[in-house]
N, C-alpha and C positions, 0 to 999 in steps of 0.2 A: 643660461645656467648650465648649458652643456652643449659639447663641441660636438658634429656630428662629420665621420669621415664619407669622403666621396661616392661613398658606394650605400652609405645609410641615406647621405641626402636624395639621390635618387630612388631608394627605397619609400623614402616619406613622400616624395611627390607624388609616387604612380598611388601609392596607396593611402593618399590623402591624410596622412599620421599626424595629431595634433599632440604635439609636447606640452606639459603642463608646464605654467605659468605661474606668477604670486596672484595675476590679476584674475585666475580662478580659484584661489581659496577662498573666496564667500560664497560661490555655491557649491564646494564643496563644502566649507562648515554647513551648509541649510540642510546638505545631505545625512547631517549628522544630529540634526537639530538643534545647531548653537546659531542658534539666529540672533543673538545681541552681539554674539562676538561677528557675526556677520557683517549685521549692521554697521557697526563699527568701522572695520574694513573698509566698508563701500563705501561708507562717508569720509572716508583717506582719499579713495580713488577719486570720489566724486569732485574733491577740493581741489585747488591749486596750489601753486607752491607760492616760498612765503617771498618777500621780496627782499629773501637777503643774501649774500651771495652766492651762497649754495641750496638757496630755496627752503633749506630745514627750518622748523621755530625758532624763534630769534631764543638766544641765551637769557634775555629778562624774563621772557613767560618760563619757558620750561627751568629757571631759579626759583619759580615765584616773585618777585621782584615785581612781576605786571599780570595784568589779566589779561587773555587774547583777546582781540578782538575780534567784531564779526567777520567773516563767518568763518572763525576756525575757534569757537568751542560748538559744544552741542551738548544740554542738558535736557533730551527729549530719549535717549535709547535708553540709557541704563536706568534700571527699576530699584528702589531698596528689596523689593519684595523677590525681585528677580537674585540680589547677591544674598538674604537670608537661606538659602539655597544650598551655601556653601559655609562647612565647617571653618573651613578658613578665616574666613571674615566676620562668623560669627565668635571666633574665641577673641578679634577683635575690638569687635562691639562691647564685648563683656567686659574689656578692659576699659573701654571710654565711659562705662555706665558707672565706672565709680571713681576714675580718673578726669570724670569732666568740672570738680568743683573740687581738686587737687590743691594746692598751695601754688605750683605753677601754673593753672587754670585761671586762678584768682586774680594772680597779677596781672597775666594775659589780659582778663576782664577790666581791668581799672586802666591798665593801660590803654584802651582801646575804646572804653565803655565813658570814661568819668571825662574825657577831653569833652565830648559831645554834649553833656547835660549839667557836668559843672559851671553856675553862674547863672542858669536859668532860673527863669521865672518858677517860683516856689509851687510844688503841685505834684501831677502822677500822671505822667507818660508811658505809653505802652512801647513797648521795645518786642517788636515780631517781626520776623523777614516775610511771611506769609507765603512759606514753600518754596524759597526764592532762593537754592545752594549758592548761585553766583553772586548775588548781593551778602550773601553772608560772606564768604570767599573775601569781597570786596573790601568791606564790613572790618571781618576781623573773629574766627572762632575762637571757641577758648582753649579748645584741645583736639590733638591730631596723633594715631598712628600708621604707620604703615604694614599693608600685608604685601608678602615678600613670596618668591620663589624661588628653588635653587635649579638648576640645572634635574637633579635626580626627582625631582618632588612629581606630583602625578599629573596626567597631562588631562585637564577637563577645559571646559568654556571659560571659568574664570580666569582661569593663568594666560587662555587663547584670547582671550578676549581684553585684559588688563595689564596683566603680569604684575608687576609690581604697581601697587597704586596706594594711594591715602584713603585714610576715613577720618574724617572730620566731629566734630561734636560742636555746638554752641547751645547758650540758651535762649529762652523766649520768657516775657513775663510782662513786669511794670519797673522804671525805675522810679521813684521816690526821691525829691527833693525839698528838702529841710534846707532850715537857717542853718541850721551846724551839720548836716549829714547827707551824703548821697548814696543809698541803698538798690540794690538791684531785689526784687520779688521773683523767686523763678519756680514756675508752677509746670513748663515741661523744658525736654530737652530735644535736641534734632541731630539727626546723624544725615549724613551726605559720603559721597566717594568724589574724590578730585584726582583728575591722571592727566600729564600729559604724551598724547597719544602721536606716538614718531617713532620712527624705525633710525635713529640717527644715534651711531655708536660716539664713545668716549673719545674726545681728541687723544691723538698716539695711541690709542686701544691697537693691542698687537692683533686681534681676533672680533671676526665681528658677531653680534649677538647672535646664538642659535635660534633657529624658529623650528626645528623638526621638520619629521620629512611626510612632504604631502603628495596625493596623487587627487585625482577628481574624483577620488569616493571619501577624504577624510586623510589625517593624521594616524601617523604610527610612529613607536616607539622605534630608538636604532636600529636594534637589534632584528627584531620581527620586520622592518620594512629593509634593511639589506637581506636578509634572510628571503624575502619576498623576489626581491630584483635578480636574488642569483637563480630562482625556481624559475621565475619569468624568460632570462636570458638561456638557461638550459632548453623551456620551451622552444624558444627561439631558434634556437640553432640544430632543434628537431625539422621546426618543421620548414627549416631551408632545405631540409635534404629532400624534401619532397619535393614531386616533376612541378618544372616551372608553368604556370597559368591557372594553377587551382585555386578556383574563388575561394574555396571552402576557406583551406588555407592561411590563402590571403587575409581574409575578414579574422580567422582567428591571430593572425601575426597582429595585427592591426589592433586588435583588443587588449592582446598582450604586451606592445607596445605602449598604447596609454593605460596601462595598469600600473606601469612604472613609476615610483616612489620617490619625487627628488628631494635633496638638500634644501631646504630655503634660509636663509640667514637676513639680518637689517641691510646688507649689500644689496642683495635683490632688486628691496624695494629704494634705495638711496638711486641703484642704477637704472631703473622703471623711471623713475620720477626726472632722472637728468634725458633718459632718452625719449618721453612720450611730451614730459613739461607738465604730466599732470602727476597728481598725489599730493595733498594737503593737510600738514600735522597741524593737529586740534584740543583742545583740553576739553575734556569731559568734566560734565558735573552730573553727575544724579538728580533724582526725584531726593524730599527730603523724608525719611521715617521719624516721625515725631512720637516721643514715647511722655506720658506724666510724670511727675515726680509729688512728693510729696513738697510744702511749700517750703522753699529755703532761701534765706536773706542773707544775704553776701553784702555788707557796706565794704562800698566805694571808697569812702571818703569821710573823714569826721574831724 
């Protein structure tokens, strides 16, 4: 991520100077206490690349188009309980708790819902995923939005952690089958998060996605982390003037050297991933937050 002239690299060597990495932003997030957006990370790092020619998720999962396969999802890190957390996603939710039995919800629903149990044997089948985001995913929700980030919006665990990602809504209940009627009974509702999780820019994208600038104590805003790296380098060039061999010194150049703030962007980790061979994009699913409703009968079919 950054070039080092002849006389810094032998500066780093005597004094053993460790340049930050992307493959140390998870402990620096833990330092910060965003441990799901942690988590996350690590299970990138942990992965492999996919098997296609540039190792990114293939174009049918991250379209939706397909579900990942094992092992590049993970529905085990992110909590509902962990994103009601955040404003964000809760003005969200708010929207799918009364957009989830919408007019375009509905159709969703028979679309998806009335292939499955039209023609069966006359009766009352229960329709539940049983906590199950990926089978619903799989399945078929009935309604979906997206929480979004801009560049200026504020920088916490969710954005680090997700950035832009989905929220899902389906229902749970009985469907009902009549001579003449196919009825859906829906007694709750289930919210979930689906992302998929890559650091892989837009084809012909002139610029590649910012990530902010990290050091191994955490995330900073532009402004305050150049502001930081020019304090730092003035440091620096203090305490070169000082007689050569003092430890003292030394240890504080050295601190002040990995105090330093770098750039990170989706190149980073696109160029980690080509030079180590490891790093593996994954789709996220959540845990599911199931909330009641009151009883509501939606027919399918009549």
């Amino acid at each position: 991520m950054s070039s080092l002239s002849p006389a810094s690299q032998k500066a780093e060597k005597t004094l053993a100077i460790r340049l930050f990495g992307v493959s140390d932003i998870p402990a620096a997030m833990r330092k910060m206490n965003w441990n799901v957006a942690a988590d996350l990370m690590q299970y990138w790092f942990d992965g492999k690349p996919w098997s296609t020619i540039d190792g990114a998720m293939s174009n049918t999962v991250k379209d939706h188009a397909a579900l990942a396969p094992a092992p590049y999802f993970n529905s085990s890190i992110v909590k509902m309980t962990w994103l009601v957390k955040f404003e964000r996603a809760n003005r969200v939710l708010n929207i799918l708790r009364t957009a989830w039995r919408n007019g375009p919800a509905q159709d969703q629903m028979r679309k998806k819902i009335l292939p499955k149990y039209k023609g069966r044997t006359l009766g009352v089948y229960p329709f539940k995923f049983d906590g199950e985001a990926r089978s619903v995913e799989k399945f078929g929700y009935c309604n979906t939005r997206s929480v979004n980030f801009s560049l200026g919006d504020e920088i916490n665990e969710l954005r680090a952690a997700l950035a832009d990602f989905n929220i899902r809504v389906f229902p749970e209940g009985e469907v009902i089958v009549t001579k003449d009627k196919v009825q859906l009974l829906v007694n709750r509702i289930g919210f979930y998060v689906e992302d998929a999780y890559d650091f892989n820019d837009a084809p012909n994208s002139l610029f590649s996605q910012p990530l902010g600038f990290w050091n191994f104590d955490g995330i900073e805003a532009a402004l305050a982390a150049n502001v930081a790296n020019i304090g730092l380098a003035e440091e620096q060039v203090a305490l070169a003037m000082r007689a050569p061999g003092d430890a003292a010194a030394d240890r504080m150049y050295k601190e002040i050297a990995e105090a330093r703030y770098f750039y990170i962007n989706n190149s980073h980790f696109v160029a980690y991933r080509r030079k180590t061979g490891k790093g593996g994009d994954f789709q996220v699913f959540s845990d599911v937050l199931y909330e009641s409703v009151p009883l509501v009968v939606i027919t399918l079919w009549e």
